[in-house]
MARVEX-897606 format. One record per atom (N, C-alpha, C): chain; residue in three letters; x, y, z; atom name. Coordinates in steps of 0.001 Angstrom, whole numbers, always signed. Each point is the difference from the previous one (the first is absolute). Example, Ala and Ser with C-alpha at 12.3 -4.5 7.8 and 13.67 -1.06 7.14 Angstrom:
<pts>
+-------+------+---------+---------+---------+------+
| kette | rest |      px |      py |      pz | atom |
+-------+------+---------+---------+---------+------+
|     A |  ALA |  +13190 |   -5690 |   +7800 |    N |
|     A |  ALA |    -890 |   +1190 |      +0 |   CA |
|     A |  ALA |    +900 |   +1200 |      +0 |    C |
|     A |  SER |    -350 |   +1050 |    -720 |    N |
|     A |  SER |    +820 |   +1190 |     +60 |   CA |
|     A |  SER |    -770 |   +1090 |    +730 |    C |
+-------+------+---------+---------+---------+------+
</pts>
This chain:
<pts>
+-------+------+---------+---------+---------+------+
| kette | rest |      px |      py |      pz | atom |
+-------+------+---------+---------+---------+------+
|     A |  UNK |  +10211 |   -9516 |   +3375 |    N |
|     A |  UNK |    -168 |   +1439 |    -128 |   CA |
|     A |  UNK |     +27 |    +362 |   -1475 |    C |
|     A |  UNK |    -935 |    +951 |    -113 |    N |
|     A |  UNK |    -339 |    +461 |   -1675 |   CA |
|     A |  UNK |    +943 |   +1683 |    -152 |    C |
|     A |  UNK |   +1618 |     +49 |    -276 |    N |
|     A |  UNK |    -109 |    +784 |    -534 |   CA |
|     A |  UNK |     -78 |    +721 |   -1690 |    C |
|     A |  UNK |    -640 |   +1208 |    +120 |    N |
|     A |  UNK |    -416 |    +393 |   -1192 |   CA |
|     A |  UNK |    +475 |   +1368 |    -310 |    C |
|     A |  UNK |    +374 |    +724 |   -1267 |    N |
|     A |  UNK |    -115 |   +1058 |    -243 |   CA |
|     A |  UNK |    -653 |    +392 |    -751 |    C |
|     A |  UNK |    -822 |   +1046 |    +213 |    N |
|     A |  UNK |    -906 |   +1576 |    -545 |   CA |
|     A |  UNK |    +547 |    +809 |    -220 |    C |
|     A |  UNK |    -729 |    +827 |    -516 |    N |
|     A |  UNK |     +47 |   +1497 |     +36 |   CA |
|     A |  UNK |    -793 |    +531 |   +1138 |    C |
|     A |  UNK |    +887 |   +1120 |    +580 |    N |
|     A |  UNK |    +111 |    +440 |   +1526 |   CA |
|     A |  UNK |   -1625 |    +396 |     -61 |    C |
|     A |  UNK |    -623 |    +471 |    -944 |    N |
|     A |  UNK |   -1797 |    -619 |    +300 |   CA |
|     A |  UNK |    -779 |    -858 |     -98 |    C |
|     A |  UNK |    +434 |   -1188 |    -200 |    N |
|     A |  UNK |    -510 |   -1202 |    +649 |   CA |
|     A |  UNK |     +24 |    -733 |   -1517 |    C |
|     A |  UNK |    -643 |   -1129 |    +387 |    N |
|     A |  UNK |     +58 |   -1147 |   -1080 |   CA |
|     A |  UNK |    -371 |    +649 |   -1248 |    C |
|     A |  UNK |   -1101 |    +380 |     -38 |    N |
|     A |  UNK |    -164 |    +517 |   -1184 |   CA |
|     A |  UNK |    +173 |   +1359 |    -270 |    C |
|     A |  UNK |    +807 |   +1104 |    +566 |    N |
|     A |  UNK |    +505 |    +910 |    -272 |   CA |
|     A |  UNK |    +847 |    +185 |   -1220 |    C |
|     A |  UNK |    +607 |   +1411 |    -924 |    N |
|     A |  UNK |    +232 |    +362 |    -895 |   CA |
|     A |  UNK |   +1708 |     -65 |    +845 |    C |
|     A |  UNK |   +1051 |    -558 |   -1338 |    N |
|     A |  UNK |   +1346 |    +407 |    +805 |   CA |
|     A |  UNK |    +700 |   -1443 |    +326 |    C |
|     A |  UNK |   +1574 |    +651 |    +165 |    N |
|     A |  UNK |    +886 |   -1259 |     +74 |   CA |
|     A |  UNK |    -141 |    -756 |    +823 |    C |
|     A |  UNK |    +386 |   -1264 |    +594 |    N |
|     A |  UNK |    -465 |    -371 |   +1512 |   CA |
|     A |  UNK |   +1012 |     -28 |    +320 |    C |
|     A |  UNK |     +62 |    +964 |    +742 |    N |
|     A |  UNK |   +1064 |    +649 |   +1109 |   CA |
|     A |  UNK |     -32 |    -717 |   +1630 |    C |
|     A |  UNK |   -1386 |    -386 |    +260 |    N |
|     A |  UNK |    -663 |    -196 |   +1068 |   CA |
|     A |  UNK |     -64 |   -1555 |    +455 |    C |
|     A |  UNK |    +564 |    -512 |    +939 |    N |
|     A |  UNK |    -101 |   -1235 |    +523 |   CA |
|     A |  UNK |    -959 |    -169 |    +974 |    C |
|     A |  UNK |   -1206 |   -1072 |    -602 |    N |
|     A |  UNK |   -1000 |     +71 |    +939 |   CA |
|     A |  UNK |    +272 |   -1918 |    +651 |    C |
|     A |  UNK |    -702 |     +38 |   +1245 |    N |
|     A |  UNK |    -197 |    -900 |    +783 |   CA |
|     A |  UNK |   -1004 |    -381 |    +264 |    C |
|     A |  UNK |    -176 |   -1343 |    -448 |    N |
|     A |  UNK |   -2030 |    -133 |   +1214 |   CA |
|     A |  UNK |    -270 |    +997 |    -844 |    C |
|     A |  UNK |      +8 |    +738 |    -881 |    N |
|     A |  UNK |    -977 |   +1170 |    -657 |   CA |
|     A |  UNK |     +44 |   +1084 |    +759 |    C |
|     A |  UNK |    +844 |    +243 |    +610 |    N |
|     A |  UNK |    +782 |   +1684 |    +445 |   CA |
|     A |  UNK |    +950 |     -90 |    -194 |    C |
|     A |  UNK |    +477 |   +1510 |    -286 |    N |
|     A |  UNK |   +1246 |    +900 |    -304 |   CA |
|     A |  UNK |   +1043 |    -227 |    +943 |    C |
|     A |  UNK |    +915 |    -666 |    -262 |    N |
|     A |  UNK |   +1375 |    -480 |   +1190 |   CA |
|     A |  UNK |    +952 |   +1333 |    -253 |    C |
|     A |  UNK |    +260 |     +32 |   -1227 |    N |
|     A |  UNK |   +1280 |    +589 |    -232 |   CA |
|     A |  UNK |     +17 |    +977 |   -1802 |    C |
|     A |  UNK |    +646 |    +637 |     -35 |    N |
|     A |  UNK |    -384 |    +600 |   -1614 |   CA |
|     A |  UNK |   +1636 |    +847 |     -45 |    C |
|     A |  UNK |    +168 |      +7 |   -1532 |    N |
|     A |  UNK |   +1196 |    +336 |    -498 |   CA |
|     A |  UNK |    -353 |   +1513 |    -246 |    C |
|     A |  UNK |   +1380 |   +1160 |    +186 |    N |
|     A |  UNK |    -851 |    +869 |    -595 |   CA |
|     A |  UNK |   +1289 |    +828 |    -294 |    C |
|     A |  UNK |    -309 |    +874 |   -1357 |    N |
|     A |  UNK |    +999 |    +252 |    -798 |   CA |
|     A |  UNK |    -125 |   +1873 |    +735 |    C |
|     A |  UNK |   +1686 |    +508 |    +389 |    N |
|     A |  UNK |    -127 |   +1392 |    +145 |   CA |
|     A |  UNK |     +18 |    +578 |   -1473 |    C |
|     A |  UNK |     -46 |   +1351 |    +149 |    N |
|     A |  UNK |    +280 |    +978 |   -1283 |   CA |
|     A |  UNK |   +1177 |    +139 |    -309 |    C |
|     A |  UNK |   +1089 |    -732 |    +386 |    N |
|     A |  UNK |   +1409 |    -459 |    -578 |   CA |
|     A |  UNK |    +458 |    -627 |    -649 |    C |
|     A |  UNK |    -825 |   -1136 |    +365 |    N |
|     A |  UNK |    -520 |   -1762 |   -1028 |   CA |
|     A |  UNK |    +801 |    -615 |   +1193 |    C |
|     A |  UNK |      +5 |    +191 |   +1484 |    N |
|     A |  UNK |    +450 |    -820 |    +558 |   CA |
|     A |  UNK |   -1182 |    -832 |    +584 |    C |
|     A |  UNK |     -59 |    -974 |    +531 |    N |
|     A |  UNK |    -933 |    -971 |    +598 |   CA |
|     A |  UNK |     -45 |    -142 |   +1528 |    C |
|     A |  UNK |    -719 |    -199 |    +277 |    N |
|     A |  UNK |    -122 |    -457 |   +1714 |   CA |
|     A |  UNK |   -1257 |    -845 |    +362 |    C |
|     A |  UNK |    +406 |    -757 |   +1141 |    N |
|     A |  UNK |   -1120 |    -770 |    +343 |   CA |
|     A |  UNK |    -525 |    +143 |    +892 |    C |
|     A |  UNK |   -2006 |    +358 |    -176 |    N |
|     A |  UNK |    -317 |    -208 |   +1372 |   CA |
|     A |  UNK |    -970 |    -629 |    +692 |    C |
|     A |  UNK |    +934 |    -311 |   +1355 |    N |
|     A |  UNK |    -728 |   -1647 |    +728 |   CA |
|     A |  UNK |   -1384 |    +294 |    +892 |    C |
|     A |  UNK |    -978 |    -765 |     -99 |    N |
|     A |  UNK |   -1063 |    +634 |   +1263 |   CA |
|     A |  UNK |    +250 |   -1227 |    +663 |    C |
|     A |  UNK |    +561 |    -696 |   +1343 |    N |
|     A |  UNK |    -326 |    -129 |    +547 |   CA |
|     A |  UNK |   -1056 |     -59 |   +1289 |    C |
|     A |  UNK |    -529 |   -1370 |    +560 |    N |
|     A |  UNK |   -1515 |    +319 |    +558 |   CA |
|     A |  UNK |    +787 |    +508 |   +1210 |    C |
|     A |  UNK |   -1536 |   +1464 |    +432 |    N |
|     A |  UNK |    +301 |    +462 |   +1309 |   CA |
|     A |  UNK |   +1008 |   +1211 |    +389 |    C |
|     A |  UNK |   +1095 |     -53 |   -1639 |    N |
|     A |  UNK |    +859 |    +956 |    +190 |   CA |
|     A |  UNK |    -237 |    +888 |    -899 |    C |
|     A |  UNK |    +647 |   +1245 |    -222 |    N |
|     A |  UNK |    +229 |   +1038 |   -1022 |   CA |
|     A |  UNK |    +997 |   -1192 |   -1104 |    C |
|     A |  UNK |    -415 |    +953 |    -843 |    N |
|     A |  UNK |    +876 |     +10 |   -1149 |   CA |
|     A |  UNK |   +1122 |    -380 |    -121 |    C |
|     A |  UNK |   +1016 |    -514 |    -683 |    N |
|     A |  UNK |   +1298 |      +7 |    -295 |   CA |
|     A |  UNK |    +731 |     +51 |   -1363 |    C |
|     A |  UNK |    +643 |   +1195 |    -285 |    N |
|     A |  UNK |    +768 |     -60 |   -1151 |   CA |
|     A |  UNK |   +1141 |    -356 |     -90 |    C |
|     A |  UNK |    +421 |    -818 |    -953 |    N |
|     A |  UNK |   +1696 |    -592 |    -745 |   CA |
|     A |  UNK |     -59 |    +748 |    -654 |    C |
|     A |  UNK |   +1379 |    +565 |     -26 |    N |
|     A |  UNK |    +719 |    -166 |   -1571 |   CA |
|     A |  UNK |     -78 |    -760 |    -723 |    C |
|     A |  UNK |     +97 |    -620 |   -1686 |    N |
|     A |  UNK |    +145 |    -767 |    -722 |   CA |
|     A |  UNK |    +784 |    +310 |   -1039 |    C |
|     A |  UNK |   +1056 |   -1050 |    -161 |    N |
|     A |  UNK |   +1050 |    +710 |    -987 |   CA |
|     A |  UNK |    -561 |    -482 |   -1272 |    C |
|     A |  UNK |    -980 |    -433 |    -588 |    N |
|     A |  UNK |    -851 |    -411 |    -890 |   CA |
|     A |  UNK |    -864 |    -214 |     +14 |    C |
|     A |  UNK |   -1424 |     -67 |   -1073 |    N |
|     A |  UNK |   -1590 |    -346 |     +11 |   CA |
|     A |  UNK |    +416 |   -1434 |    +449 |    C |
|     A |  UNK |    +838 |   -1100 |   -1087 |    N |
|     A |  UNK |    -170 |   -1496 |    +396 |   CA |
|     A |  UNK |    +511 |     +19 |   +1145 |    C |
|     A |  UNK |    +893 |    +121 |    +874 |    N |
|     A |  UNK |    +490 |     -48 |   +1096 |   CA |
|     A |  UNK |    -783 |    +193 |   +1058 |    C |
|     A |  UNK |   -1004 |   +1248 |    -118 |    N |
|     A |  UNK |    -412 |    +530 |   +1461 |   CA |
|     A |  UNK |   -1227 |   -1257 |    -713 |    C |
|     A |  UNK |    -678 |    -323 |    -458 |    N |
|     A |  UNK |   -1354 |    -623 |    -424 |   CA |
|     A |  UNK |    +367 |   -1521 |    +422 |    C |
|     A |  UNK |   +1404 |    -380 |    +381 |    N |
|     A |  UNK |     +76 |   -1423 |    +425 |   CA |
|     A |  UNK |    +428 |    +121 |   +1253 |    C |
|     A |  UNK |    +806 |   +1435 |    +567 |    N |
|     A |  UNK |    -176 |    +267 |   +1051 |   CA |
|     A |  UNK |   -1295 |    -518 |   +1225 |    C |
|     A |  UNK |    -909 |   +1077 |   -1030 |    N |
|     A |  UNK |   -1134 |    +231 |    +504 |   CA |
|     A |  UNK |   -1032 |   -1289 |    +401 |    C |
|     A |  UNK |    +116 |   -1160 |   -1332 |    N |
|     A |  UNK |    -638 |   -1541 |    +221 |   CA |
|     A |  UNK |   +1119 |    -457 |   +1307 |    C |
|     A |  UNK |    +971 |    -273 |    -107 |    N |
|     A |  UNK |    +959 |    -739 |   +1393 |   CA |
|     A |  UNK |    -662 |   +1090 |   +1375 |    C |
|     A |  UNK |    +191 |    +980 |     -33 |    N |
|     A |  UNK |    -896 |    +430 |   +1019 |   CA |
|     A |  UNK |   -2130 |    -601 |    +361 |    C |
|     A |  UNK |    +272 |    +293 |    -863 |    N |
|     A |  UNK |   -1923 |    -865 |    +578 |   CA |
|     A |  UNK |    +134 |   -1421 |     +33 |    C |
|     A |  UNK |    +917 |    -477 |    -363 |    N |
|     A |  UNK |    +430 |   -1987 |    +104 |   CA |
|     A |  UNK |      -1 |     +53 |   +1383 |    C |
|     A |  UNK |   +1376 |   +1201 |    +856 |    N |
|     A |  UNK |     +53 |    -549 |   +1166 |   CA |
|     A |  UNK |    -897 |   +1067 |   +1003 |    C |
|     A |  UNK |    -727 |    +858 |    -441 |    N |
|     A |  UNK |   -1302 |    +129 |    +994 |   CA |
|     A |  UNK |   -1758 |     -61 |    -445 |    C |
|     A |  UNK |    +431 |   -1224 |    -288 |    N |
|     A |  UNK |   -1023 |   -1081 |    -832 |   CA |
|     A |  UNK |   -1361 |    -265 |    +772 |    C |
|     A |  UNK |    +348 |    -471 |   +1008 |    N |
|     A |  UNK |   -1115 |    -117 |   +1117 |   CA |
|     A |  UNK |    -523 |   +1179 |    +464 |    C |
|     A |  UNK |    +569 |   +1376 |    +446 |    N |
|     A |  UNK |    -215 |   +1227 |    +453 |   CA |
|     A |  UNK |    -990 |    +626 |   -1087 |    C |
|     A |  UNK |    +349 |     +99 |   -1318 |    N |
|     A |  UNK |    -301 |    +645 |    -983 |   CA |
|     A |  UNK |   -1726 |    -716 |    +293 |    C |
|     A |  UNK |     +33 |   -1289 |    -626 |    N |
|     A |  UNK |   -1126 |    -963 |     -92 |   CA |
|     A |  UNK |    -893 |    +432 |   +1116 |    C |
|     A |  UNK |    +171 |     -96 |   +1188 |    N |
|     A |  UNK |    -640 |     -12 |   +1146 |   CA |
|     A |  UNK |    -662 |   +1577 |    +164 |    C |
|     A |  UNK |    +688 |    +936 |    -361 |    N |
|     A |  UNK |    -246 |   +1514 |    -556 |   CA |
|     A |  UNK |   -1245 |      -1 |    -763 |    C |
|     A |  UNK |    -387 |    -654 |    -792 |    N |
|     A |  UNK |    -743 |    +327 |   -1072 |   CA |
|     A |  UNK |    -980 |    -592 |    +118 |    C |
|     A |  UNK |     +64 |   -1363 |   +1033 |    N |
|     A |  UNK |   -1119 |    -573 |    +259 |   CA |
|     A |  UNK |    -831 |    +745 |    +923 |    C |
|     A |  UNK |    +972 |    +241 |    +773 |    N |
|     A |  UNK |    -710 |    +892 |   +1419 |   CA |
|     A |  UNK |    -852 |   +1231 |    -861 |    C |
|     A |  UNK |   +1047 |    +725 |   -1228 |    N |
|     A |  UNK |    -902 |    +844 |    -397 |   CA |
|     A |  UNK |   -1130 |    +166 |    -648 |    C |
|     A |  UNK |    +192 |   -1235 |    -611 |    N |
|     A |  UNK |   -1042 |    -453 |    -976 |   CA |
|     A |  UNK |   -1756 |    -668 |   +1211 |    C |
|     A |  UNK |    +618 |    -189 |    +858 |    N |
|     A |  UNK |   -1279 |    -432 |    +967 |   CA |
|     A |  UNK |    -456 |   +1534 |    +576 |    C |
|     A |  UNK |    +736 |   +1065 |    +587 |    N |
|     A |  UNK |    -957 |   +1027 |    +128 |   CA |
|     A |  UNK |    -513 |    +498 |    -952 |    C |
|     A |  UNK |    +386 |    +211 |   -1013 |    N |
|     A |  UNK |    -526 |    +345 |   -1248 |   CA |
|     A |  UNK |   -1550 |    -372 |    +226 |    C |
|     A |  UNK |    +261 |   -1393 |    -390 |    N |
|     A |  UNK |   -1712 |   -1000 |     +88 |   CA |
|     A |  UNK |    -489 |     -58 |   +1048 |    C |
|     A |  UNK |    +748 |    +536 |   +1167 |    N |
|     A |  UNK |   -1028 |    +122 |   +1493 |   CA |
|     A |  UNK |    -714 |   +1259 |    -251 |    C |
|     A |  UNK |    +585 |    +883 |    -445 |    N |
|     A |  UNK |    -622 |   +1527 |    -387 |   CA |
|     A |  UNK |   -1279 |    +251 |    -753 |    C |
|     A |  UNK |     -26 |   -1049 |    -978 |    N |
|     A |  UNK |   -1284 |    -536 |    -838 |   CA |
|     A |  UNK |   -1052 |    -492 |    +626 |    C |
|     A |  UNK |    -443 |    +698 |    +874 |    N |
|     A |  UNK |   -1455 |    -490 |    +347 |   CA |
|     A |  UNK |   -1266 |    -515 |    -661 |    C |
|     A |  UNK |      -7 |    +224 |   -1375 |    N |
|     A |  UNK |   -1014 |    -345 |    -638 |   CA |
|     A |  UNK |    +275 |   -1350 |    -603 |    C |
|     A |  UNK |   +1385 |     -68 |    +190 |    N |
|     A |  UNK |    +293 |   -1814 |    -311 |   CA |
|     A |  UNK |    -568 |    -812 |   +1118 |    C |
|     A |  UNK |    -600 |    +467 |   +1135 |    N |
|     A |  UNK |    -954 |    -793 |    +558 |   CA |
|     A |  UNK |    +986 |   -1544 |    +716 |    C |
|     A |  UNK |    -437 |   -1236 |    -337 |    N |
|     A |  UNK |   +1203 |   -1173 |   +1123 |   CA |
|     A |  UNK |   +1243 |     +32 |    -287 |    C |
|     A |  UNK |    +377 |    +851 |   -1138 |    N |
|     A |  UNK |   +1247 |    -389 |    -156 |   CA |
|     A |  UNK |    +755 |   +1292 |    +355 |    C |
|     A |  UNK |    -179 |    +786 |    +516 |    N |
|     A |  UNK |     -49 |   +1490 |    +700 |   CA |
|     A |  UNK |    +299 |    -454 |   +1492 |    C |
|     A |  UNK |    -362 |    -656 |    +373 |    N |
|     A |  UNK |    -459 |    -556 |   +1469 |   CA |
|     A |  UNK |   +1197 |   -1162 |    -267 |    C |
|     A |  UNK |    +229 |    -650 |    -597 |    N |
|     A |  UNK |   +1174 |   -1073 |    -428 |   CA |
|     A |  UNK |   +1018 |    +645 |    +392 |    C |
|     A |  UNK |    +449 |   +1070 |    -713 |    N |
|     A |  UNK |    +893 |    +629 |    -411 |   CA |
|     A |  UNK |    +479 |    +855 |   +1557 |    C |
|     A |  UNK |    -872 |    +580 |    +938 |    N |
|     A |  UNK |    +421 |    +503 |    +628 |   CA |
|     A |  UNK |    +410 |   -1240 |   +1742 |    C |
|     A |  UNK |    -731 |   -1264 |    -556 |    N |
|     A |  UNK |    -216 |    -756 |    +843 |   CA |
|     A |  UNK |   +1734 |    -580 |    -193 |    C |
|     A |  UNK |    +517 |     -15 |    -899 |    N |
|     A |  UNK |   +1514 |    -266 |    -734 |   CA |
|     A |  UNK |    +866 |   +1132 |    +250 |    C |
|     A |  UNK |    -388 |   +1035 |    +860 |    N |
|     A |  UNK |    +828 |    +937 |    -239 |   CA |
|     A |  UNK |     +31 |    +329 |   +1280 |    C |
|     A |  UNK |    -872 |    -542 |    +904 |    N |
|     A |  UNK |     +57 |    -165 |   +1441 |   CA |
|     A |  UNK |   +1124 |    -823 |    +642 |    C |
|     A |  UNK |    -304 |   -1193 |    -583 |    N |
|     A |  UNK |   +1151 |   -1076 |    +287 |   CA |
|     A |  UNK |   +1027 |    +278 |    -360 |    C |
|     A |  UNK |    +322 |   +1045 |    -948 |    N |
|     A |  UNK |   +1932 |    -127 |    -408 |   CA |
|     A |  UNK |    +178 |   +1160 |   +1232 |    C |
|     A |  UNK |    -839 |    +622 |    +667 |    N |
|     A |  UNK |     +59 |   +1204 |   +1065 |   CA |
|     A |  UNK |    +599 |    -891 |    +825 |    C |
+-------+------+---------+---------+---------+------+
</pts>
């Protein structure tokens, strides 16, 4: 598993990398209130949102990696699935459009 941090607009976005991506989606992102306190928040696949507290930036940010360690497979499997409708949606990609949804049948 590749994790990475960005800035909460993507790889090449402007900004700190706050943002823990997976497979090349957004798992989880740090985010500072207007207090200077921190909190973390988790996307789990399938569910809403979830915010921590974090009693620190380094803290909640290793928090945040030990959390996607142990829903490692969930996260991964998330992004693939999403990443195949994506490219099933692309009709003008032509066999690999047809690949893609033919792959997205079978995880059904």
């Amino acid at each position: 598993m590749e994790l990475r941090w960005h800035p909460i607009t993507g790889p090449a976005g402007p900004g700190e990398p706050d943002a823990l991506f997976v497979a090349g989606r957004e798992a989880a992102r740090m985010v500072e209130r207007l207090n200077g306190t921190w909190f973390a928040l988790l996307r789990y696949p399938g569910r809403e949102s979830v915010m921590r507290d974090c009693t620190d930036y380094a803290t909640g940010r290793a928090g945040i990696e030990a959390w996607a360690r142990r829903h490692q497979h969930a996260l991964e499997a998330d992004a693939h699935r999403r990443n195949l409708e994506w490219l099933a949606a692309q009709t003008w990609r032509g066999e690999e459009a047809v690949r893609a949804r033919a792959a997205l049948a079978a995880l059904r």
